[in-house]
C-alpha positions as CSV (number, residue, x, y, z in Angstrom):
1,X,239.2,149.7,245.0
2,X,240.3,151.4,242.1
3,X,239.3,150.1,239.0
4,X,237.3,147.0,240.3
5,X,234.0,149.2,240.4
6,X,234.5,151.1,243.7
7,X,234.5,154.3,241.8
8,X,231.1,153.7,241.1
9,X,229.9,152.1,244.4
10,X,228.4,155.0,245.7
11,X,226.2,155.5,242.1
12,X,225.2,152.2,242.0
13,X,224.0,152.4,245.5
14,X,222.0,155.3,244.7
15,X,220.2,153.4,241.9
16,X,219.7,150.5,243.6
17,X,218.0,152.9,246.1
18,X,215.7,154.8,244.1
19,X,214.6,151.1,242.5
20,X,213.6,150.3,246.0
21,X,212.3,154.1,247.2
22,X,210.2,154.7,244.5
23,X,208.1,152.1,244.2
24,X,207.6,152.0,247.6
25,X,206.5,155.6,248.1
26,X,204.0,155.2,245.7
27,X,202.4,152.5,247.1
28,X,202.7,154.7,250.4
29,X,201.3,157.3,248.7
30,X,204.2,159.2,250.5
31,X,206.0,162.2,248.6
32,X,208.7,160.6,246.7
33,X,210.7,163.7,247.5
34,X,210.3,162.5,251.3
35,X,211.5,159.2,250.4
36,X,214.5,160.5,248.5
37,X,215.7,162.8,251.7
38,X,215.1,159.7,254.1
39,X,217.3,157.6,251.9
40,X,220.0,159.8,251.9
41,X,219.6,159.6,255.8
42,X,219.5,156.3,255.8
43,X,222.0,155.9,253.2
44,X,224.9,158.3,254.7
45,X,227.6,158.2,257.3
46,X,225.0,158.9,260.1
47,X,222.2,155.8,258.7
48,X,223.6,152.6,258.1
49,X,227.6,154.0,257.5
50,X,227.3,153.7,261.6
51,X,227.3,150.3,261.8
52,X,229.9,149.7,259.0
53,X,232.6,148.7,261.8
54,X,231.1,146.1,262.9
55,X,229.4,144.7,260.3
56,X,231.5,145.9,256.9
57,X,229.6,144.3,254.5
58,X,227.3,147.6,255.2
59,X,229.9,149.8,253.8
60,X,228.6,148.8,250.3
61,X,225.1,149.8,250.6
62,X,226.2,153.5,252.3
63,X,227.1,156.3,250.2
64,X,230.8,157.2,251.3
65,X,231.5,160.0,249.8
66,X,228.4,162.5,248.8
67,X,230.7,164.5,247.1
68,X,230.8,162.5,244.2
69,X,227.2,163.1,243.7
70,X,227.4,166.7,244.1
71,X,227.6,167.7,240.9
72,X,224.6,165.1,239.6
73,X,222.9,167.1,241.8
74,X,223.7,170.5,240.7
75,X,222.7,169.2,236.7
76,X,219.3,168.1,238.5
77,X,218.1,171.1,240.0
78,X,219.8,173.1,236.5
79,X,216.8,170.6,234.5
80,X,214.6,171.4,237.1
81,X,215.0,175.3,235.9
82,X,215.3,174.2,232.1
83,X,211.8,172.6,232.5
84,X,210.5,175.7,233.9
85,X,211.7,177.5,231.5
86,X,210.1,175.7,229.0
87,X,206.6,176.8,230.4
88,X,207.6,180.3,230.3
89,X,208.0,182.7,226.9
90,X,209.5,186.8,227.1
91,X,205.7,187.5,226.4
92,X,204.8,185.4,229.7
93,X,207.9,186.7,232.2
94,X,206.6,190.7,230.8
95,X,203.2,189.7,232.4
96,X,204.5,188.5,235.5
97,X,206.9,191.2,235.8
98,X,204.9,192.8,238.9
99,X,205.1,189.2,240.5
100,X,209.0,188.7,240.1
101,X,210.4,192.3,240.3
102,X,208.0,193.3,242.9
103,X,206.2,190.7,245.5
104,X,209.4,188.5,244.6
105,X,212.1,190.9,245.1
106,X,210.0,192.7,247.9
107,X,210.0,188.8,249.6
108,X,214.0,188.7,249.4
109,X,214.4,191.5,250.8
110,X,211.8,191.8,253.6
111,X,212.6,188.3,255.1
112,X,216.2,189.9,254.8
113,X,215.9,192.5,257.1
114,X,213.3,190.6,259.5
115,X,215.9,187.7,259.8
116,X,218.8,189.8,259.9
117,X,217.0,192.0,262.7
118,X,216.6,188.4,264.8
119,X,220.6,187.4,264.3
120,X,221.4,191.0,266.0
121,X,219.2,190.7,268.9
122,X,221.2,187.3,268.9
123,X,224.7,189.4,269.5
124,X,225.6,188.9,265.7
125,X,227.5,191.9,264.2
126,X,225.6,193.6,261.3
127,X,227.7,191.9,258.7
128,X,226.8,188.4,260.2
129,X,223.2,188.7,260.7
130,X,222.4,190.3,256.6
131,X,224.2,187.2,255.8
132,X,222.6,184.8,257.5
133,X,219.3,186.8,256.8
134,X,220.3,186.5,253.3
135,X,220.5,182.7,253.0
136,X,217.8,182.0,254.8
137,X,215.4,184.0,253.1
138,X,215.7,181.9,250.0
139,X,213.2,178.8,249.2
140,X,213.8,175.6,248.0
141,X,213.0,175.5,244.0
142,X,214.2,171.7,243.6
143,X,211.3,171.0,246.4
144,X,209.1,173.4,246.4
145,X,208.3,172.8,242.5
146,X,208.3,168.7,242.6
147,X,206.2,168.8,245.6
148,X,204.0,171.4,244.2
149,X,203.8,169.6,241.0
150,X,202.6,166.2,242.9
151,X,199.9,167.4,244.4
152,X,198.9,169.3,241.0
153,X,199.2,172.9,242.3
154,X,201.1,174.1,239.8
155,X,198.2,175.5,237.0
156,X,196.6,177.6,239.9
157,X,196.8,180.6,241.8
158,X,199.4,178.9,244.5
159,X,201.6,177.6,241.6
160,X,202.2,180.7,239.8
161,X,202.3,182.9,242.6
162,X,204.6,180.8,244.3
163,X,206.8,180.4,240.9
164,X,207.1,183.6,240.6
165,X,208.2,184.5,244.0
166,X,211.1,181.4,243.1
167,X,212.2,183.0,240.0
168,X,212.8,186.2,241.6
169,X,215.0,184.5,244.5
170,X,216.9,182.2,241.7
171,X,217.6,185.8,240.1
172,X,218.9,187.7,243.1
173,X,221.3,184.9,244.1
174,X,224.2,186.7,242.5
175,X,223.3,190.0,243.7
176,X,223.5,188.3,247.1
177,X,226.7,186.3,246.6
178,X,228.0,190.4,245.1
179,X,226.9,192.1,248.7
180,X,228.5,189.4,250.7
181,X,231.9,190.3,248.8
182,X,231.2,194.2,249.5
183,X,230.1,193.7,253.4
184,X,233.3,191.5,253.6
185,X,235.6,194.3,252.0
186,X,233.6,197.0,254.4
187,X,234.3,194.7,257.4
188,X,238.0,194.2,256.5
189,X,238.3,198.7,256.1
190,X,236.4,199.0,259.6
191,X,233.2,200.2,257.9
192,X,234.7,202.5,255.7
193,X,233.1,202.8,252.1
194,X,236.0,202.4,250.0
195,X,234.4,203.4,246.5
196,X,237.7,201.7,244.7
197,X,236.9,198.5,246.7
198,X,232.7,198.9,245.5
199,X,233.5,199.4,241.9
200,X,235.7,196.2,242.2
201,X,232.4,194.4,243.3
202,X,229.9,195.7,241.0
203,X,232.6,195.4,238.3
204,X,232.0,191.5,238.8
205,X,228.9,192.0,237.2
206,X,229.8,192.9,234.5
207,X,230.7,189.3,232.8
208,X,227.2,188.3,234.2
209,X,225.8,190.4,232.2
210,X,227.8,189.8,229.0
211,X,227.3,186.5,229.4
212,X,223.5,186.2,229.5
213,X,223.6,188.1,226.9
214,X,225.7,186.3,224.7
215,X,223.2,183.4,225.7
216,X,220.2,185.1,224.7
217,X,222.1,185.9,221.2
218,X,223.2,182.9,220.6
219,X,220.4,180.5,221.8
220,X,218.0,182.8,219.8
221,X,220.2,182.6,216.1
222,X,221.2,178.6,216.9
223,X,219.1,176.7,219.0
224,X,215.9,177.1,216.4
225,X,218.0,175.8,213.2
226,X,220.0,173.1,215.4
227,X,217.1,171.3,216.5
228,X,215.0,171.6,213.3
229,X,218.1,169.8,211.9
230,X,217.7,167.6,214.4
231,X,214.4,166.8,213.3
232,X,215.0,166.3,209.6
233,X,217.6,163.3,210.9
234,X,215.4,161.8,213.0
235,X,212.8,161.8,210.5
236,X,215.0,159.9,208.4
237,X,216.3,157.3,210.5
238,X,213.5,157.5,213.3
239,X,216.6,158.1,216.1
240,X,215.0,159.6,219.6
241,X,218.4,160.0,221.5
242,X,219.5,162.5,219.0
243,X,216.6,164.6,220.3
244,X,217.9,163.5,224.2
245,X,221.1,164.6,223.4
246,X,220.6,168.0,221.7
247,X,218.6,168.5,224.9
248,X,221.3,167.5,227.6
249,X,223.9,169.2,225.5
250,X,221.5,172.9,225.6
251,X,221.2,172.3,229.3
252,X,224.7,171.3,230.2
253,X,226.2,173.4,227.7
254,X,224.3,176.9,229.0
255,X,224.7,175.9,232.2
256,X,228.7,176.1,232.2
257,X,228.0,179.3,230.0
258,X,226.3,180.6,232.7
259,X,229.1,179.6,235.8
260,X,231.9,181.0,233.6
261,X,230.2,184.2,233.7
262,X,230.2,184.2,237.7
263,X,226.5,183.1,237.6
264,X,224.4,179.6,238.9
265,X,224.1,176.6,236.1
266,X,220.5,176.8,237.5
267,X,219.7,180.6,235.7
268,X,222.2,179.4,232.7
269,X,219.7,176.3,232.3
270,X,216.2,178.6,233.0
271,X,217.0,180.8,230.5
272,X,218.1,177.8,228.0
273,X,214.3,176.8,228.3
274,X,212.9,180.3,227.9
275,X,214.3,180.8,225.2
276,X,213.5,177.1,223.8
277,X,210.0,178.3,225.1
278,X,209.7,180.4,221.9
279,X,210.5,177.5,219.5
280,X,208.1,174.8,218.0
281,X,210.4,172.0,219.4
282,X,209.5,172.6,223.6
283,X,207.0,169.8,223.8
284,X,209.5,167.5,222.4
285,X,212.4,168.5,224.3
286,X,210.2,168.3,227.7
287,X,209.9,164.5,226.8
288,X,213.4,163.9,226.0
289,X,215.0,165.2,228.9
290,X,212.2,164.2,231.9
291,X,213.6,161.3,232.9
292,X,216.8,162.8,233.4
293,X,215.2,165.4,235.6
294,X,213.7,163.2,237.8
295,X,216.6,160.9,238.1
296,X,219.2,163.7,238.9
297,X,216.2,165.5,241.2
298,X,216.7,162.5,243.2
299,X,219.8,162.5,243.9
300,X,220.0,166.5,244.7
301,X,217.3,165.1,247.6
302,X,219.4,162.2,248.8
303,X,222.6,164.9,248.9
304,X,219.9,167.0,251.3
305,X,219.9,163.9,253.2
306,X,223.5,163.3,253.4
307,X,224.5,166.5,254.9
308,X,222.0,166.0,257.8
309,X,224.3,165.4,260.7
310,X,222.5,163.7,263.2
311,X,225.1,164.1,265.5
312,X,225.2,167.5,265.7
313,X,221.6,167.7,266.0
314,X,221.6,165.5,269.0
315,X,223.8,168.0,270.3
316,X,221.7,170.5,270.6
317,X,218.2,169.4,269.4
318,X,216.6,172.5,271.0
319,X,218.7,175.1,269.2
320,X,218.5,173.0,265.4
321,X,214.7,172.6,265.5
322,X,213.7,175.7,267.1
323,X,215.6,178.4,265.2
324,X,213.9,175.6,262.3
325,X,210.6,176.6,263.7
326,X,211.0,179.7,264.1
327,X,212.7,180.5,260.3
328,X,209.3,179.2,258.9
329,X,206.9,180.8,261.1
330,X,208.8,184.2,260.6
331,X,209.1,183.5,257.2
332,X,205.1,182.1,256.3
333,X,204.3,185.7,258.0
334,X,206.4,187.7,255.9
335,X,205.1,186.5,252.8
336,X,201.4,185.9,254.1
337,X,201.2,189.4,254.9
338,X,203.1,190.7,251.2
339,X,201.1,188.2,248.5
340,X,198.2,189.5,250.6
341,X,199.3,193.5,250.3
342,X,200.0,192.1,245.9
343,X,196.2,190.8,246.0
344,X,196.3,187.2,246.4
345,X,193.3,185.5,248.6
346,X,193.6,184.9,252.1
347,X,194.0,180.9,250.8
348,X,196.4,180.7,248.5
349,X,199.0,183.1,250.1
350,X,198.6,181.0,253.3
351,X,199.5,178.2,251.0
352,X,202.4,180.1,249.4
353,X,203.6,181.0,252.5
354,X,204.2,177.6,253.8
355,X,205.8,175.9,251.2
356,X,208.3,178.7,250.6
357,X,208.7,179.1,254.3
358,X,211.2,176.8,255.1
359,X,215.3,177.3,253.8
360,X,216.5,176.2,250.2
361,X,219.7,174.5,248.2
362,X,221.5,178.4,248.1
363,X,221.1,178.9,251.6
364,X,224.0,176.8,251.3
365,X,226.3,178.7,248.9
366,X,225.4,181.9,250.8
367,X,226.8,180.3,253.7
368,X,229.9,179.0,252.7
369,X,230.9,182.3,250.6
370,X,230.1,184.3,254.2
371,X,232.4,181.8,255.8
372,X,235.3,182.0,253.1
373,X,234.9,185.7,253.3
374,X,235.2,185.8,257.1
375,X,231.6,187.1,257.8
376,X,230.0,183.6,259.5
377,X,230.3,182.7,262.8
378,X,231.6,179.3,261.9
379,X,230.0,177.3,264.9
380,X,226.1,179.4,264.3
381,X,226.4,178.9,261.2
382,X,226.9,175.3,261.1
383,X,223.5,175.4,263.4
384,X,222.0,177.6,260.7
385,X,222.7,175.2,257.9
386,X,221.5,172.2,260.0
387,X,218.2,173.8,261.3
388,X,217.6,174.9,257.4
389,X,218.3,171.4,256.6
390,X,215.7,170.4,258.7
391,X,213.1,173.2,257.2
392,X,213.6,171.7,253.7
393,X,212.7,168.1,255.0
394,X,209.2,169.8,256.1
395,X,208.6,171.3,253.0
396,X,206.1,168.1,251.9
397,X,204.1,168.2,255.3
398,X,203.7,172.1,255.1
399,X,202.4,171.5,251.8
400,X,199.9,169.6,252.7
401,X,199.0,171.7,255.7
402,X,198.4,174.7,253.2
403,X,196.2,172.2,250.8
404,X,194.0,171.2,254.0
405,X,193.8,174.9,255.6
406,X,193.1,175.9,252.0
407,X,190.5,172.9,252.0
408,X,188.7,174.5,255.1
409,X,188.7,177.9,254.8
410,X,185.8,179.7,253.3
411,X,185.6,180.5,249.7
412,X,187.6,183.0,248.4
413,X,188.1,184.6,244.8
414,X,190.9,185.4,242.6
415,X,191.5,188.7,242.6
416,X,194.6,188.1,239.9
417,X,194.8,187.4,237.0
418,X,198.1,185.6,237.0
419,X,199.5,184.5,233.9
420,X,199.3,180.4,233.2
421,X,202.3,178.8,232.5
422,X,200.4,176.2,230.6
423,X,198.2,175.8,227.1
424,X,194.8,177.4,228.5
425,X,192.5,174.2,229.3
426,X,190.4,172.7,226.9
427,X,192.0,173.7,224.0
428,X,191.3,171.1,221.5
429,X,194.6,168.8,220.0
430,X,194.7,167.7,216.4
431,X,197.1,165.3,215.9
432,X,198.8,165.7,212.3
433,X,198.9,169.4,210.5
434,X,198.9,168.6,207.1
435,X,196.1,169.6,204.9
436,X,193.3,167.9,206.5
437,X,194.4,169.2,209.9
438,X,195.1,172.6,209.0
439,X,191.7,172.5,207.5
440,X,190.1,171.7,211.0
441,X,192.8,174.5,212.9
442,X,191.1,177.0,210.6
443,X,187.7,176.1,211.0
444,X,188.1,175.7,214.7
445,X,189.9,179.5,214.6
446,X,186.6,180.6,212.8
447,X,184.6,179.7,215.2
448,X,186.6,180.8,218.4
449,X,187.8,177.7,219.5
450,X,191.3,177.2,221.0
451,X,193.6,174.2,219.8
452,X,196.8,173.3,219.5
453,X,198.6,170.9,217.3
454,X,201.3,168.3,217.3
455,X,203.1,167.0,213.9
456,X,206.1,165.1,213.1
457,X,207.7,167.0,209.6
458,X,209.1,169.9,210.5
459,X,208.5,171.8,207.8
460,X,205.0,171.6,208.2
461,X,205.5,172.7,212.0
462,X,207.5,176.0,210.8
463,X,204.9,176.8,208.0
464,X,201.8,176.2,210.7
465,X,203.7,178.1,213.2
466,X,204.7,181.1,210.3
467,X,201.0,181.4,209.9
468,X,200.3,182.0,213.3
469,X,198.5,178.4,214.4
470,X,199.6,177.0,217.9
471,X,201.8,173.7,216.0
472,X,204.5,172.1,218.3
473,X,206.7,169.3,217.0
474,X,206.5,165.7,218.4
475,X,204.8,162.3,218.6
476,X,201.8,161.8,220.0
477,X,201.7,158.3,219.9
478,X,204.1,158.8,223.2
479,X,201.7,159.0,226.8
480,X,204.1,161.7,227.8
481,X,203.8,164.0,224.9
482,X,200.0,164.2,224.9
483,X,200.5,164.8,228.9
484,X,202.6,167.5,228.1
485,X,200.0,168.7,225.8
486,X,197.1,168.7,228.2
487,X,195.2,165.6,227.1
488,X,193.8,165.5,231.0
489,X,192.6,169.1,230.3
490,X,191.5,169.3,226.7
491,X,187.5,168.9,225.5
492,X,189.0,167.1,222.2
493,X,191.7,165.1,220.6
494,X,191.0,164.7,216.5
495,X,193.5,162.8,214.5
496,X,194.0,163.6,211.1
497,X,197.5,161.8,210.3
498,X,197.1,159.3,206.8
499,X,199.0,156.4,208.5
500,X,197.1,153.5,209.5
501,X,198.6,152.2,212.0
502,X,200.6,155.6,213.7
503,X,196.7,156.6,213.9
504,X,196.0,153.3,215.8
505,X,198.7,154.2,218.2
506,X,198.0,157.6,218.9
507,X,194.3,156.1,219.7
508,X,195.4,153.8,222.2
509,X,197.8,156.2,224.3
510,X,194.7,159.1,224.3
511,X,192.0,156.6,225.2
512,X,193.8,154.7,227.9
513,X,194.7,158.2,229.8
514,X,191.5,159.6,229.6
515,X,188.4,157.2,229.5
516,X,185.7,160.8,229.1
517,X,187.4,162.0,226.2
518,X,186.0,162.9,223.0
519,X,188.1,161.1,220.3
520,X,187.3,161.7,216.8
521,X,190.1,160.0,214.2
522,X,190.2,159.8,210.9
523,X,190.0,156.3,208.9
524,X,191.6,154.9,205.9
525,X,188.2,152.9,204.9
526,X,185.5,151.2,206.5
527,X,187.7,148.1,207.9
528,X,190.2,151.0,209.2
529,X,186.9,152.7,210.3
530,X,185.4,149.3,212.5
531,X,189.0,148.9,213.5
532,X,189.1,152.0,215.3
533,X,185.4,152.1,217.3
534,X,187.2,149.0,218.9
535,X,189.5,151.2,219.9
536,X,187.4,153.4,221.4
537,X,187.2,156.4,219.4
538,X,184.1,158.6,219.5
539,X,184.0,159.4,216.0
540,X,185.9,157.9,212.9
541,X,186.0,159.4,209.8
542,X,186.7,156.8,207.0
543,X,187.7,158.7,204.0
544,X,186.3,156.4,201.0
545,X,182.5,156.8,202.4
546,X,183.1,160.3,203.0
547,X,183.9,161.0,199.9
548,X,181.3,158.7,198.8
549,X,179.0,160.6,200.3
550,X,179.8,164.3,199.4
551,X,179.7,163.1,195.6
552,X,176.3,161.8,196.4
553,X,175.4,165.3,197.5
554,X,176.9,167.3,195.2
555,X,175.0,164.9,192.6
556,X,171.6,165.8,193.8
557,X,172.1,168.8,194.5
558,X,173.3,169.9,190.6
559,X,169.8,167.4,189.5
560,X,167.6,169.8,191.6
561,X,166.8,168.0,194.6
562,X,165.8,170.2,197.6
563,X,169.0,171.4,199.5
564,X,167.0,170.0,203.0
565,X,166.2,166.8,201.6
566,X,169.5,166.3,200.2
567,X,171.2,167.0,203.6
568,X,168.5,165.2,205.6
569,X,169.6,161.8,203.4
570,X,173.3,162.2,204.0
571,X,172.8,162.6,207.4
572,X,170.7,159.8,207.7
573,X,173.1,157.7,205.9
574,X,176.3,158.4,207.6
575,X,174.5,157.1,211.0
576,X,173.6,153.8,209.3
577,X,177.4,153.7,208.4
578,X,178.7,154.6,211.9
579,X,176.1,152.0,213.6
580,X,177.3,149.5,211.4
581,X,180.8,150.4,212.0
582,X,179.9,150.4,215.4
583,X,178.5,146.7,215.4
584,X,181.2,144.9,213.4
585,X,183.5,145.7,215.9
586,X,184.0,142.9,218.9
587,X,185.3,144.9,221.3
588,X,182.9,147.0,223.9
589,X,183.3,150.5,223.6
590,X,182.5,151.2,227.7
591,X,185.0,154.6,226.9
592,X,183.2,156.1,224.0
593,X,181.1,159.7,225.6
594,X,177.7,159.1,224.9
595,X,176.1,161.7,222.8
596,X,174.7,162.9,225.6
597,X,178.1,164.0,227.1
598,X,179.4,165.4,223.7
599,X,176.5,167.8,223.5
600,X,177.3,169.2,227.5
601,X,180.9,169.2,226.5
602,X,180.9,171.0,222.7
603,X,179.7,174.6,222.5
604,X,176.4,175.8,221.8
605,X,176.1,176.5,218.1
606,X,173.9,179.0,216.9
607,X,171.1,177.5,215.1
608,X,171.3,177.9,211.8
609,X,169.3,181.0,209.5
610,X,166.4,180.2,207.8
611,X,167.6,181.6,204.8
């Protein structure tokens, strides 16, 4: 079939699927990532490739060959760990150091030894079972984090917890893949340490650690300047896809970076977005590259799927789905009992137990370096890989469970104060950071209120952010940039930009995401103004009768009017502007907050001083 599209078949099957799977799952209100692992049943030799000889025409909606989607599935998980990244800063990974390094590490290597202990009393040797104890004491990330994500667990005490327990496993992957080589060099010398042969291994860390951090020198002189350039160009010519593929050459590029050093792409592509993280240009990237996340997510969940052999499992059904049962109730003990000893709640380390309890994608790589190396029972270990499989495809059910035990359980506090890996809620967005906006960042600083900013010039994003203000670059006229920014969360979203109609748009994406939202924009002039309340704004701002007005004031002021009297007037007037704003528009405003609702939502001012 060479060159008449059979190259191809089994990509264009997978896009015709997630067309299909998608859409469907939503209506379902099923976990996509369910949907994604079924098709790959489905899909595979095992689902409809099993019927192919008699009916052939199937053989072109079955994926043939799942290695050819391998690697589409490595760069998906490797975006999953850029976007995570993203959330995270070197101030944010210092606070969660006790997390990673200890109730993360502590987690790897517990479940190590309590597995391990369970493959001896099996009749493994010692070097089997710590292998097998290694690969299956690691979780999921591509799952657990999507699934987590879905069911909007991820700002909370379960999310970080259960993140931070994830990055430490991503992080001791190559110390694991490093002991498997030593216990295979000890088992070859019949248990003799050989220090010649244990400096060979640890030497092999040695271009790990070069290479990360060559990374971290590199991304942090480069990746600043080349996406600011970046921006300039796009400014000019208005291109998005040279922002998509400044992104997708970061992640690709640091995630080779990181294999030629002997490490994963996954912890070459996290610390890409950690160190992003630090720049004004995260929000935007996050935009640019989440479709491709998704996309290549989904097929790392239909390869899961793939590599389910039913056959196997038919073989011995007992054997796959109880040493499956029993890896997650061994493993939701384990780290029950040790985010409970770090000071989590009783609820959410029941929840983070479960949905790290099952196996994950390295499980897999441990398993085939122990078999390469002449450590793995091939035939158990085959078992192994299929029951942990089978864990993963629980991974959306248990996460439900822990939701719904979580649900029922009695209150419980939060005795941590875990660090977000988020904007705090309810900081207010201003849209534009130019004078006016900068003006409203300081006064809101004054006065103890928390915002953020969004701007397209990135000059004016590298002066806000040189002064210290919270100014990311991007377009909030986009749904998924103000998404990214928290509109769901924030009390307030104030535009400020000069431009007519990019003010219109930015209006329209903010009040059709959040009907409650206070909304406060400013106007060109009084038809800009009426425009606008038929929009749904809360508050628009036309500059000419502002201006109007603050002569007006200044005026009688200067002539000796009374200060309260002056004020009193203005006040009174700018209301008869607003209602009559407010009328000339034909469109009902059902989404504006009534004033009601702004005064519970704003802070209590203090009244003011007599004097």
């Amino acid at each position: 079939m060479h060159g008449q599209g059979g190259d191809y078949k089994d990509l264009v099957v997978f896009l015709a699927a997630a067309g299909v799977i998608v859409p469907l799952v939503n209506r379902l209100k099923i976990s996509p990532v369910l949907g994604f692992l079924a098709a790959g049943v489905l899909l595979g030799p095992d689902g409809l490739g099993r019927f192919a000889h008699v009916m052939p025409w199937l053989s072109w909606l079955t994926i043939g060959d799942p290695g050819q989607l391998a690697q589409l599935s490595e760069l998906g998980v490797a975006f999953l760990l850029f976007m995570i990244g993203l959330e995270l800063s070197w101030e944010r990974l210092r606070a969660m150091r006790r997390l990673v390094f200890g109730l993360g590490l502590m987690q790897v290597v517990v479940c190590t030894a309590v597995l391990a202990c369970g493959f001896l009393l099996m009749g493994q040797t010692l070097a089997s079972a710590v292998v097998l104890g290694m690969g299956l004491a690691l979780s999921s990330t591509a799952v657990v984090m999507p699934v987590l994500a879905e069911r909007g667990r991820l700002k909370g005490t379960v999310g970080r917890s259960t993140f931070a327990i994830l990055l430490a496993q991503d992080l001791s992957v190559a110390p694991i893949l490093i002991t498997v080589t030593v216990l295979a060099a000890l088992a070859q010398q019949g248990g003799a340490l050989d220090t010649a042969v244990l400096g060979r291994a640890l030497f092999t860390l040695v271009p790990a650690a070069l290479g990360l951090g060559l990374m971290v020198l590199l991304g942090r002189v480069v990746l600043r300047p080349m996406f600011r350039s970046v921006a300039k160009a796009r400014k000019v010519d208005q291109g998005g896809e040279l922002f998509v593929a400044a992104s997708l050459l970061v992640v690709v590029g640091a995630g080779l970076a990181a294999q030629a050093s002997g490490l994963s792409m996954s912890i070459g592509a996290l610390l890409a977005g950690v160190l992003l993280a630090e720049t004004e240009f995260r929000r935007e990237v996050e935009v640019s590259i989440e479709p491709f996340k998704g996309l290549l997510l989904g097929v790392f969940f239909v390869g899961v799927g793939l590599g389910l052999d039913l056959d196997a499992i038919a073989a011995d059904p007992v054997g796959v789905f109880g040493l499956a049962l029993a890896l997650t109730v061994v493993k939701t003990g384990v780290i029950f009992s040790l985010a409970r000893l770090w000071g989590l709640g009783a609820r959410p380390a029941l929840e983070t137990a479960l949905v790290l309890a099952p196996a994950g994608e390295f499980a897999f790589v441990v398993f085939a370096t122990g078999l390469v190396e002449g450590l793995a029972p091939p035939q158990l270990t085959n078992t192994v890989a299929l029951s942990a499989t089978v864990s993963i495809f629980s991974i959306p059910l248990l996460a439900l469970l822990g939701q719904r035990l979580a649900r029922k359980s009695a209150p419980a506090g939060q005795p941590l104060d875990l660090p977000a890996l988020e904007a705090a809620d309810g900081a207010v967005i201003i849209v534009g950071f130019g004078r006016v906006g900068r003006l409203i960042g300081e006064m809101l600083k004054e006065h103890d209120q928390a915002f953020i900013a969004l701007d397209t010039d990135p000059g004016i994003v590298s002066a806000g952010r040189r002064d210290g203000f919270d100014v990311f670059y991007g377009d909030a006229g986009r749904r998924e940039m103000l998404q990214h920014c928290g509109v769901q969360s924030t009390r307030a979203l104030i535009v400020t930009m000069d431009a007519p109609t990019k003010v219109d748009e930015v209006v329209t994406a903010a009040r059709s995401m959040r009907e409650d939202l206070i909304l406060i924009a400013r106007a060109r002039d009084d038809q800009h103004a009426m425009r606008l309340y038929g929009l749904g704004v809360t508050d628009a701002v036309p500059e000419t009768t502002e201006a109007s007005l603050q002569l007006a004031e200044n005026t009688l002021v200067d002539l000796g009017v009374p200060m309260g009297l002056v004020l009193a007037s203005i006040h009174e007037r700018r209301d008869q502007f607003r209602k009559a704003f407010q009328a000339a528009t034909p469109i009902e405003r059902r989404n504006r907050p009534s004033r009601a609702l702004r005064r519970t939502v704003r802070p209590a001012k203090t009244a003011p001083s007599p004097d």
